[in-house]
KOLTIMAR-49994 format. One line per 8 residues: their letters; for each residue x, y, z of C-alpha. Coordinates in nm, 2 decimals, padded with zeros to 4 digits, m for minus. Each point is the difference from the previous one (the first is absolute). Layout:
// residues N
a	X,Y,Z  ...
//
This chain:
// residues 611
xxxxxxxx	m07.66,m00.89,m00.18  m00.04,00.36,00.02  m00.20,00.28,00.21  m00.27,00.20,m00.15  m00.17,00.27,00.20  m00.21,00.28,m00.20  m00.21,00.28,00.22  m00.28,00.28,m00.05
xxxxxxxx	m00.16,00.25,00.19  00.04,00.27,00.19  00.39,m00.01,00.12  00.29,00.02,m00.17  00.05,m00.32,m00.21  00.40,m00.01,00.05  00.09,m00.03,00.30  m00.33,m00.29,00.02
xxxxxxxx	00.18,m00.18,m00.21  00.33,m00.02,00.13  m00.15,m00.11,00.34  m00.18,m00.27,m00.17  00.26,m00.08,m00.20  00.24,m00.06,00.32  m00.19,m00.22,00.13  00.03,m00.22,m00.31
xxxxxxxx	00.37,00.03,m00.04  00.03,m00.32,00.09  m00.19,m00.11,m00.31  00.24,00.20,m00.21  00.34,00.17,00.04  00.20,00.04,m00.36  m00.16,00.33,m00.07  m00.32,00.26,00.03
xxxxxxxx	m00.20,00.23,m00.10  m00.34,00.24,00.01  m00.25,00.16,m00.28  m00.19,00.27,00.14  m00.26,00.23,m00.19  00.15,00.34,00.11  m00.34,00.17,m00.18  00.12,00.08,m00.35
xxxxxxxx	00.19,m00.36,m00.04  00.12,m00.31,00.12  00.33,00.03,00.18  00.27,m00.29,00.04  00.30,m00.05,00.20  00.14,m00.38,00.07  00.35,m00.09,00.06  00.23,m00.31,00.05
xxxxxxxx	00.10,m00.10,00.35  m00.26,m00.01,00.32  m00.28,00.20,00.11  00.22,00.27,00.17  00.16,00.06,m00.37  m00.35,00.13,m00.13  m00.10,00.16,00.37  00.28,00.23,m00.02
xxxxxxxx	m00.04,00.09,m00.38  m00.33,00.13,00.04  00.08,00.12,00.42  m00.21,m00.24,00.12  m00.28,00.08,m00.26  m00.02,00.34,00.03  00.13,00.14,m00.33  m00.32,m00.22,m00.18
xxxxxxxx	m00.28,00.19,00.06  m00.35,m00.16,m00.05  m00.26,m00.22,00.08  m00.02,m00.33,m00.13  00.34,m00.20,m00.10  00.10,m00.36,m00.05  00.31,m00.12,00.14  00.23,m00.34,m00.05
xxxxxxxx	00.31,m00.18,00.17  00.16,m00.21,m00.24  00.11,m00.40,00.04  00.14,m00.01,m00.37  m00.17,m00.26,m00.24  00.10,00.14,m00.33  00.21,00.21,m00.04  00.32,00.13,00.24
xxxxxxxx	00.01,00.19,00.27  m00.04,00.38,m00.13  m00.13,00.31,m00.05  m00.14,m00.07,m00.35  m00.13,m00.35,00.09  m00.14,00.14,00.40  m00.38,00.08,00.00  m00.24,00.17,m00.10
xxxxxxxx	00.03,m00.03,m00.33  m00.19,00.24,m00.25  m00.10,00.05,m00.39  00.13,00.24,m00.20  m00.12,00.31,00.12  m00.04,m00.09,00.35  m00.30,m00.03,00.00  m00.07,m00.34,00.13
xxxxxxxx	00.18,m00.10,00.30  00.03,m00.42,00.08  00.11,m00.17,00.34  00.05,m00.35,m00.06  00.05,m00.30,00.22  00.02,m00.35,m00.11  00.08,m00.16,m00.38  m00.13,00.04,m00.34
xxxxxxxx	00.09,m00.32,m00.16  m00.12,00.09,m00.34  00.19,00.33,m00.03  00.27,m00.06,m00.24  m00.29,m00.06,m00.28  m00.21,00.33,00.14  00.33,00.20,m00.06  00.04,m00.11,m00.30
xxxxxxxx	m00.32,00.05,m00.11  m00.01,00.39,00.16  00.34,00.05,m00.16  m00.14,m00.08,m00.33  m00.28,00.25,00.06  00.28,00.30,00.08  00.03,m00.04,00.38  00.32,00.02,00.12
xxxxxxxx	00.16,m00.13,00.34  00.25,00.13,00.21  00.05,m00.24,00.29  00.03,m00.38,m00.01  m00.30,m00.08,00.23  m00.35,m00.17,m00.09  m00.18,00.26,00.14  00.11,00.31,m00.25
xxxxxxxx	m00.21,m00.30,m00.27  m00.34,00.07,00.23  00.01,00.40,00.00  00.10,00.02,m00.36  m00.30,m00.28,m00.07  m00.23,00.26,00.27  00.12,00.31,m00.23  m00.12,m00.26,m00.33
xxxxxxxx	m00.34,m00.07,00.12  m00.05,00.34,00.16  00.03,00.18,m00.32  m00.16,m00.22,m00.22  m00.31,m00.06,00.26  m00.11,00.37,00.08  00.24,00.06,00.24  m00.18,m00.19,00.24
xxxxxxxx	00.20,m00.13,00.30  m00.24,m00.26,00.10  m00.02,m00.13,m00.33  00.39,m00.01,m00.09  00.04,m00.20,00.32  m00.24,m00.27,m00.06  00.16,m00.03,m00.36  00.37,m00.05,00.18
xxxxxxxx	m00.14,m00.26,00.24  m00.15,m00.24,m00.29  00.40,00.03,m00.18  00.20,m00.02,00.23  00.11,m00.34,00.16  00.16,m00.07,00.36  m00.07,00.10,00.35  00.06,00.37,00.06
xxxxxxxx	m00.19,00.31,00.23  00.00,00.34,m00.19  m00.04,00.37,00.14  m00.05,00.25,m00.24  m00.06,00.34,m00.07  m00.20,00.19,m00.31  00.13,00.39,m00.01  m00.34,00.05,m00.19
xxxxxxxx	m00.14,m00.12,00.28  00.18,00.14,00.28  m00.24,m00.06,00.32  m00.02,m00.42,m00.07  00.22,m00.27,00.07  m00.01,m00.34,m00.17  00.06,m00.32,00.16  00.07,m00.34,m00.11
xxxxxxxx	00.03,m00.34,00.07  00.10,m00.40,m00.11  00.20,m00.22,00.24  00.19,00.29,00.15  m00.14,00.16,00.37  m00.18,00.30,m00.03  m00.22,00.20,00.22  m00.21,00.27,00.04
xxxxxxxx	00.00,00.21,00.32  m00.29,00.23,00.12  00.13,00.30,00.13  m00.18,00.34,00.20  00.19,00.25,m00.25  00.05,m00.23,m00.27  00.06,m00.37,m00.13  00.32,m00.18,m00.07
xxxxxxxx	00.06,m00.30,m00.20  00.34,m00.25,00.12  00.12,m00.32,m00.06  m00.02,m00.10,00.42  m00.18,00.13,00.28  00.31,00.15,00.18  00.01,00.30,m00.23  m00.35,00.10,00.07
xxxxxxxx	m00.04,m00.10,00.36  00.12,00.38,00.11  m00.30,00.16,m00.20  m00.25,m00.25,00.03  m00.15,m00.35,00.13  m00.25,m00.04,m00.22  00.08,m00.19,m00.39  m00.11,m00.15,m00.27
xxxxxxxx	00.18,m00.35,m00.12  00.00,00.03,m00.40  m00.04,m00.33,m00.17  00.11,m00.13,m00.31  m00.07,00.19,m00.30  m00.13,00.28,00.20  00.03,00.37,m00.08  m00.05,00.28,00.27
xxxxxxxx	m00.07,00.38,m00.08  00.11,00.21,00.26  m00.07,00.41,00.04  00.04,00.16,00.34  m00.41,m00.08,00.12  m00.06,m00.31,m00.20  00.07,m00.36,m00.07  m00.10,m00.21,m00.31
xxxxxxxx	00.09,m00.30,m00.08  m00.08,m00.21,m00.34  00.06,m00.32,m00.16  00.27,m00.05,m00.28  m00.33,00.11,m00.27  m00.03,00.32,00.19  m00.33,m00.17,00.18  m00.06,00.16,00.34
xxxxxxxx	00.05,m00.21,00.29  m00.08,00.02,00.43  00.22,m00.07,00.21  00.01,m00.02,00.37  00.31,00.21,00.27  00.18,m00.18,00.24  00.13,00.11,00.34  00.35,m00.04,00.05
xxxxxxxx	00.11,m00.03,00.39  00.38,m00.10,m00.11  00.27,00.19,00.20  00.25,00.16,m00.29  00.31,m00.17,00.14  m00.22,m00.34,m00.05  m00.15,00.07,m00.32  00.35,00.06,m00.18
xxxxxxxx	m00.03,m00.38,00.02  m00.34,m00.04,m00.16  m00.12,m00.13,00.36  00.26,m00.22,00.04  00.16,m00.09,00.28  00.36,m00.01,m00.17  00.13,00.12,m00.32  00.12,m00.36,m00.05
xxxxxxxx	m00.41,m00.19,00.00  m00.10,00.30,m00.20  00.29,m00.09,m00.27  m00.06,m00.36,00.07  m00.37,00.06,m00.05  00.07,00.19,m00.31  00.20,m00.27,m00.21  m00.28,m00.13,m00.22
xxxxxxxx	m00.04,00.34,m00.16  00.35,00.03,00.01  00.09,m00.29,m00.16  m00.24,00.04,m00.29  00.07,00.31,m00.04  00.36,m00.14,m00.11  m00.16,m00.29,m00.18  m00.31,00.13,m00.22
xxxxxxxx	00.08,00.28,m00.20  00.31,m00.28,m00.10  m00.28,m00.18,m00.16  m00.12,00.00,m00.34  m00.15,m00.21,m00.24  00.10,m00.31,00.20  00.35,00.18,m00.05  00.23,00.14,00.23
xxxxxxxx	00.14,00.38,m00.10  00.24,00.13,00.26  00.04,00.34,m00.17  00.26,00.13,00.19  00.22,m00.31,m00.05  00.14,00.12,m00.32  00.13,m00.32,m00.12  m00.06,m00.19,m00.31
xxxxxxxx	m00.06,m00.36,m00.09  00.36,m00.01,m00.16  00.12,00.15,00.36  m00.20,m00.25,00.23  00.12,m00.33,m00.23  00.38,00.14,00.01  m00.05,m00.03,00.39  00.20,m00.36,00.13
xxxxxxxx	00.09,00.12,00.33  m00.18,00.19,00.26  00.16,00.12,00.34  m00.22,00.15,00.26  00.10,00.23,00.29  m00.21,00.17,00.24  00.00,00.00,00.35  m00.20,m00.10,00.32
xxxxxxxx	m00.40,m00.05,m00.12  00.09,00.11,m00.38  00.29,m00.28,00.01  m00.25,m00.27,00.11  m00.29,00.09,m00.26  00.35,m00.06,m00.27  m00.01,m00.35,00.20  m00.33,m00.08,m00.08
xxxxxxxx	00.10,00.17,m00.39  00.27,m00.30,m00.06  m00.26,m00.24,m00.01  m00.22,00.17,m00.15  00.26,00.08,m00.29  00.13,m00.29,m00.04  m00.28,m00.24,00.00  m00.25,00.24,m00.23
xxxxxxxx	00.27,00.14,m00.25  00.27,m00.25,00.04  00.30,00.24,00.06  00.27,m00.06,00.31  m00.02,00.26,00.24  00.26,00.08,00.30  m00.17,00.21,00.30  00.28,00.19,00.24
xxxxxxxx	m00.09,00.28,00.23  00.10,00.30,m00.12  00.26,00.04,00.29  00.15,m00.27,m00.06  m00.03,00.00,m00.42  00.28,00.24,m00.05  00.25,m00.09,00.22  00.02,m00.38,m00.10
xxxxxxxx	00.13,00.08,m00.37  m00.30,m00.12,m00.13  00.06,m00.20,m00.36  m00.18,00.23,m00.27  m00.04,m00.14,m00.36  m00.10,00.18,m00.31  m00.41,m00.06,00.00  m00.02,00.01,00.36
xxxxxxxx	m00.30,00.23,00.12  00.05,00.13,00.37  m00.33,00.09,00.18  00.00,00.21,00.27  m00.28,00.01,00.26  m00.11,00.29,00.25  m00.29,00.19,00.13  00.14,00.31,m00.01
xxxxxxxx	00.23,m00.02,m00.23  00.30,00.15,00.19  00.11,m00.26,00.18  00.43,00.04,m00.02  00.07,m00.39,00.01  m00.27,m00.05,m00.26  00.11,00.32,m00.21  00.40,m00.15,00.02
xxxxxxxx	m00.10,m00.32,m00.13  m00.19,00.22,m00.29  00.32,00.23,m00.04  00.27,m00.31,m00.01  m00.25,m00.17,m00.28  00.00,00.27,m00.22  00.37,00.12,00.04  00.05,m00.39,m00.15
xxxxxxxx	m00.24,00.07,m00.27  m00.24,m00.21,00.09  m00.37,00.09,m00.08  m00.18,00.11,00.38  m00.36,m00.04,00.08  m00.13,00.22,00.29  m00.34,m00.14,00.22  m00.10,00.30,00.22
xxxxxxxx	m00.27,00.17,00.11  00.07,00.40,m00.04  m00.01,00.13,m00.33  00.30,00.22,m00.03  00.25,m00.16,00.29  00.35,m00.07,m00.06  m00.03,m00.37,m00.15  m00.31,00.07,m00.21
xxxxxxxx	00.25,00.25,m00.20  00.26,m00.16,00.01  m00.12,m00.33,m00.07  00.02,m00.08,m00.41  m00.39,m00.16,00.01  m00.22,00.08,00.29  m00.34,m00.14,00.16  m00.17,00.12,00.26
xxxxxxxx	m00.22,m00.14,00.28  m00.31,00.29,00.01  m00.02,m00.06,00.38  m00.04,00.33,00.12  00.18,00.13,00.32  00.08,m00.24,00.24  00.03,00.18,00.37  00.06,m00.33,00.20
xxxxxxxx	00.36,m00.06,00.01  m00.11,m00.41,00.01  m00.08,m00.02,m00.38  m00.31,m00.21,m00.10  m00.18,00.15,m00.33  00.33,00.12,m00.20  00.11,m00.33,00.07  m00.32,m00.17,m00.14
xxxxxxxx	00.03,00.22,m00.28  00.36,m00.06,m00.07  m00.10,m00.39,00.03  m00.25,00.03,m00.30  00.20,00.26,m00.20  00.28,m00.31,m00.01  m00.30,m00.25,m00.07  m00.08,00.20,m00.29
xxxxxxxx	00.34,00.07,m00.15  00.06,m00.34,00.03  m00.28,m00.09,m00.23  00.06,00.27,m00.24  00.35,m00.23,m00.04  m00.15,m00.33,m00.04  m00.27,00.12,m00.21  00.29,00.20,m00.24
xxxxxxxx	00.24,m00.27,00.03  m00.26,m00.31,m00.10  00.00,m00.18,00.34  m00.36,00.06,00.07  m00.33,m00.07,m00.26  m00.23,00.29,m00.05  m00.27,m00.23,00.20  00.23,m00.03,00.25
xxxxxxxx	00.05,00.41,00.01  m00.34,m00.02,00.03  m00.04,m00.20,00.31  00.28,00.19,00.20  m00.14,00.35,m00.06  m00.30,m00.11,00.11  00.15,m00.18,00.30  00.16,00.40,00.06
xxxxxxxx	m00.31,00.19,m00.05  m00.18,m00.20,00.26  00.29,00.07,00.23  m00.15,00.32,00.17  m00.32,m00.17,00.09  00.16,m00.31,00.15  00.20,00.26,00.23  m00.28,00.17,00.09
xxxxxxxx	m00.17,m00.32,00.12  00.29,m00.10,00.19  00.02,00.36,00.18  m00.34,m00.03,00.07  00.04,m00.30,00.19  00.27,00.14,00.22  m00.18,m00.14,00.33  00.18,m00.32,00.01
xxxxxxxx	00.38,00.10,m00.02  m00.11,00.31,00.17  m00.13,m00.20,00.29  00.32,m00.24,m00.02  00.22,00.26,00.01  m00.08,00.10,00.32  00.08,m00.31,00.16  00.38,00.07,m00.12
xxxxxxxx	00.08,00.31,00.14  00.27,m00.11,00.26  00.13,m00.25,m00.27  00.45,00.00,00.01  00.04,m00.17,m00.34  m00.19,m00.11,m00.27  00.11,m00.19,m00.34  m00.18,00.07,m00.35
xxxxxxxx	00.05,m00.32,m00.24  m00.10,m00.07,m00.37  00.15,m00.17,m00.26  00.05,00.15,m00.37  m00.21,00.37,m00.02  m00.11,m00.11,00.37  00.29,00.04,00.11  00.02,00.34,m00.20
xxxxxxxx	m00.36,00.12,00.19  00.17,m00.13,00.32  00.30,00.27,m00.04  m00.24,00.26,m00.02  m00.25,m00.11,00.28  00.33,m00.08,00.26  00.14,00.36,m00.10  m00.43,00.18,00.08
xxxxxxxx	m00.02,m00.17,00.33  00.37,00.14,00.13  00.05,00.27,m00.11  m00.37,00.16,00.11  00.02,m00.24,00.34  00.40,m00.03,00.08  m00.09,m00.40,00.01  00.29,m00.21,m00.07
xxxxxxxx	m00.13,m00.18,m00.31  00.19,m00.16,m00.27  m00.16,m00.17,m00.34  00.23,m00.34,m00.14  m00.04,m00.18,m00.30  m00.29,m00.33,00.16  00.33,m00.24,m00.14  00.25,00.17,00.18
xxxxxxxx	m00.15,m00.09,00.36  00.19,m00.28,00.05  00.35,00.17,m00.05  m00.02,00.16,00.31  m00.31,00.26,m00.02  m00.20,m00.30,00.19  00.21,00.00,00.32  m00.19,00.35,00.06
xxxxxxxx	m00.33,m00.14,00.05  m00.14,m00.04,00.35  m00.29,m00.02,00.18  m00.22,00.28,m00.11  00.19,00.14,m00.25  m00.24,00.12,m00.31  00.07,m00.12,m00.33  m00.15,00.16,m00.30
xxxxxxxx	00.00,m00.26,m00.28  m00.11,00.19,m00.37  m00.13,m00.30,m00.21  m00.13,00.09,m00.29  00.17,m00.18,m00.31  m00.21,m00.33,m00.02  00.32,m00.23,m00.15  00.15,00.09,00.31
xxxxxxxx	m00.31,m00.05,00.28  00.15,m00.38,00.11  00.34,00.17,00.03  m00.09,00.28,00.22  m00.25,m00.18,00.23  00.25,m00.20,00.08  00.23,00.25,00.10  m00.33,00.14,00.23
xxxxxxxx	00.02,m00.35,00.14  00.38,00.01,00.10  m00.09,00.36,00.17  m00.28,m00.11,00.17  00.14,m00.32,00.15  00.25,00.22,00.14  m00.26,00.17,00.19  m00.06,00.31,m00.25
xxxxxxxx	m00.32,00.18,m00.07  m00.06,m00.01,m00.37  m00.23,00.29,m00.19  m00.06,m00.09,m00.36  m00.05,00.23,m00.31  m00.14,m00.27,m00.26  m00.23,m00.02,m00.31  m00.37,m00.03,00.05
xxxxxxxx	m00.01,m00.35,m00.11  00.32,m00.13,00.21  m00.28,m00.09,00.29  00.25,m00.33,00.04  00.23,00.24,00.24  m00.24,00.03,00.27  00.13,m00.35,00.11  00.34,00.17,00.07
xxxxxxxx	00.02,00.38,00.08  m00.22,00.16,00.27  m00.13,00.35,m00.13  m00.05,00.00,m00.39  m00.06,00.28,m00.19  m00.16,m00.06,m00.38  00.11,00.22,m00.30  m00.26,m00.01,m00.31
xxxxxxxx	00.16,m00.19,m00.31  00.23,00.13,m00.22  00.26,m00.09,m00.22  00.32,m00.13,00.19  00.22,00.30,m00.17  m00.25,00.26,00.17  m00.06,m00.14,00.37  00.25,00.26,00.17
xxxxxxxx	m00.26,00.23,m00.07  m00.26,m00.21,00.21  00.19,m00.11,00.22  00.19,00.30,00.15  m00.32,00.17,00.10  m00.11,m00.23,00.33  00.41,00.03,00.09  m00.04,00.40,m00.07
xxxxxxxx	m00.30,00.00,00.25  00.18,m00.25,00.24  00.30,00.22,00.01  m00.23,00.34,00.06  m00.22,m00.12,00.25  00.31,m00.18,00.22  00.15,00.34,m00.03  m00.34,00.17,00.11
xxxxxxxx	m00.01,m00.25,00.28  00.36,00.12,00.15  m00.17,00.32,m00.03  00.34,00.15,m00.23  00.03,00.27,m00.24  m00.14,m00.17,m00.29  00.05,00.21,m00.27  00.36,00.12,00.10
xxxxxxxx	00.18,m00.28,00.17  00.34,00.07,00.14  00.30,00.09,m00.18  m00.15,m00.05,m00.36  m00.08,00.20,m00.24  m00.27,00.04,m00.33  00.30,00.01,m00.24  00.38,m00.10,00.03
xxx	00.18,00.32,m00.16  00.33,m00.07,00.13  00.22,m00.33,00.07
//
């Protein structure tokens, strides 16, 4: 996820753009950059590091004279943080300036296709394969812009907003759009394009929503917009009454909904383009058939949410691709000795990818020669270069220090590694393949529908906000979705709460239970529904409260708990996906009710750098 703000008219483009572009930092932090049209050519300056980097380069705009620019800060995809790989990126002659946010999934063959036609790349990014495809069609199509775009929106595959500039054509900007926020704003002394409202909210109130497949043609008077055949289309303004400070969070109340709320793009963002031909191709992975059937050990460390998805990942692993896996928390991992046998693989989980425990464990691996892994989230970080294979979650920034989508994401990246194995290794039939990546791709949608129908938890939340204790309990990957909904609700609400293994209650965990007290039973693996209702029933003759999180069909349970919340049906290695969102919203809207600092709870932090 990355910003994109582009600007023409009367003012100064520069220092438009860095405004805009600071109040999209948050979308975006590992590097930016500006292309301006100074009136003889197209001018760039980008840099690694924040926004300030690039402000004091150019003091605060003022060494880029002109009067239309694009600008971009960076959340890496492909490529490193860096100068060669920030935007905007340009053809040859820089004549043809790109802003980019969002994935081309098919550029690998487009770049190798340009390549053969003479084009030659200097960065590692997706984006330098759509201006050198621009500079292609623009040439061979009468150096007509309108025309060049349209061609690049029927090859190229994924979900991605483009701002670009044509020095021929130095008084238009292009604008376009698939799956990835753009907008148009409508200013008094010119119009803007961005990827939010916050960076135009300063110059304007009034915008245009692009849709998919939607190109917009901006000069300092006029708006056009067209269809992806260059076929003229109206479209209507909309008002924006959003204070800045509120629209930095799309509307939202907290960072946290808004990244809750944003998990079924998220998470197939990090599933589709890892689709293919009923197939899965994790480019990035760099490991080969011989590699993944060499593999008879795996060890997974991470810690807190990370270390709970690699819960959920041992039974996934195991029972799909039939190879023993040992989970520790990274804190823990190198201090206990850990046994390391040649053919071992140690994965190591983490959103940002600079998390010390999790990098040690990483360090103490390779230092024993053992091949390393890395899960994370930021192209570039510590463990994604250090790291002998590496796969990454495409969440985008996560500003909430509560994690919710780059967990979701790291869930599903571990679903689909895991299949990758079995299907190398023989465990699983190509029908079988089949039927799980479907199971995936439908994922999104079944998250969307259960965010959609927040009302009920929301609702039941409330009645919980002076709640002391509560217990989470699951058996099997329940109990793995219990971890992670225990560790949502305390550390956002400063509840007590604790999450035990449903078999464990009667070794002590049930002497807890008193009159009142909630209990959150997770019952979604149907070989274990008798088991686990009657745990509920132990709970609740103890005078408990019992919400469930069940399959759809599991109707049965009604007899026993007394809220229960139904997940769509899935398959049983999958469910933590499901069945974390109601405990997400639980979690949020208890906090909410307390009336705390949601996004920043107390004495945490986004990412652990130190011990």
């Amino acid at each position: 996820m990355c910003g994109i703000v582009g600007y023409v008219g009367k003012k100064q483009a520069a220092p438009i753009l860095l405004d805009g572009l600071s109040r999209l930092e948050y979308r975006g932090y590992d590097s930016a950059g500006m292309a301006v049209y100074d009136g003889e050519k197209i001018v760039i300056n980008k840099t690694t590091g924040r926004l300030k980097v690039l402000s004091e380069l150019t003091h605060d705009g003022a060494t880029m004279s002109g009067h239309i620019g694009i600008g971009h800060t960076r959340w890496a995809t492909h490529g490193e943080p860096s100068d060669v790989n920030a935007h905007p990126h340009f053809n040859k002659d820089q004549s043809i300036a790109v802003v980019q946010n969002g994935i081309i999934e098919n550029y690998l063959k487009l770049r190798n296709l340009l390549q053969d036609r003479g084009y030659q790349f200097l960065s590692e990014t997706d984006t330098e394969v759509v201006v050198h495809l621009l500079d292609y069609y623009y040439n061979r199509y009468d150096k007509n812009p309108l025309t060049a775009v349209t061609k690049v929106i029927h090859r190229v595959e994924g979900s991605y907003a483009l701002g670009i500039l044509f020095a021929d054509h130095p008084d238009v900007m292009y604008a376009v759009r698939k799956d990835a926020p753009l907008i148009v704003g409508i200013g008094e002394e010119g119009n803007l394009i961005a990827s939010d409202v916050p960076a135009v909210l300063k110059y304007t109130r009034d915008v245009f929503f692009i849709e998919n497949e939607e190109i917009a043609v901006l000069t300092e008077k006029s708006i056009e917009f067209f269809n992806m055949d260059a076929d003229p289309i109206r479209k209507e303004s909309k008002h924006i009454d959003w204070d800045i400070n509120a629209a930095e969070k799309g509307g939202y109340e907290h960072f946290m909904l808004k990244e809750i709320y944003e998990q079924p793009k998220a998470v197939r963002d990090t599933i589709s383009p890892r689709i293919r031909d009923h197939s899965i191709v994790i480019e990035e992975l760099g490991m080969t058939d011989e590699e993944i059937r060499a593999v008879k050990k795996i060890h997974i460390a991470a810690c807190g949410s990370a270390y709970h998805t690699g819960v959920t990942s041992k039974y996934v692993f195991e029972g799909l691709a039939r190879i023993p896996v040992e989970v520790d928390l990274a804190s823990e991992f190198r201090y206990r000795d850990p046994i390391l046998e040649e053919g071992a693989l140690v994965i190591v989980i983490s959103q940002s990818g600079e998390t010390a425990d999790s990098l040690a464990a990483l360090r103490l691996a390779k230092d024993r020669g053992i091949t390393t892994l890395g899960i994370v989230n930021v192209v570039g970080s510590s463990i994604a270069r250090e790291a002998d294979k590496v796969m990454y979650t495409w969440a985008g920034p996560e500003i909430a220090v509560a994690t919710t989508k780059a967990y979701s994401c790291q869930l599903v990246a571990q679903y689909l590694l895991a299949l990758k194995f079995a299907q190398v290794r023989g465990q699983i039939t190509d029908e079988q393949l089949g039927e799980y990546l479907h199971e995936m791709e439908i994922l999104p949608n079944q998250i969307e529908s259960l965010i959609d129908n927040k009302h009920k938890i929301q609702k039941f939340a409330n009645r919980y906000v002076a709640a002391k204790d509560v217990f989470f309990i699951g058996r099997g990957i329940d109990y793995a979705i219990s971890l992670e909904g225990s560790l949502k609700l305390k550390e956002i609400s400063y509840i007590h709460s604790e999450a035990y293994a449903a078999g464990e209650l009667k070794h002590g965990t049930i002497s807890l239970i008193e009159d009142g007290t909630l209990v959150a039973a997770v019952v979604t693996q149907e070989e274990l529904y008798k088991k686990t209702i009657s745990n509920i029933v132990e709970v609740r003759s103890r005078g408990a409260y019992v919400l469930a999180v069940t399959n759809e069909d599991n109707i049965e349970i009604e007899k026993t708990a007394d809220c229960v919340i139904y997940i769509p049906k899935t398959s049983s290695y999958f469910t933590n996906s499901l069945a974390i969102i109601p405990l997400q919203i639980f979690g949020y809207y208890v906090s909410v009710g307390k009336g705390l600092d949601v996004d920043k709870p107390r004495n945490l932090a986004k990412s652990v750098t130190v011990e």
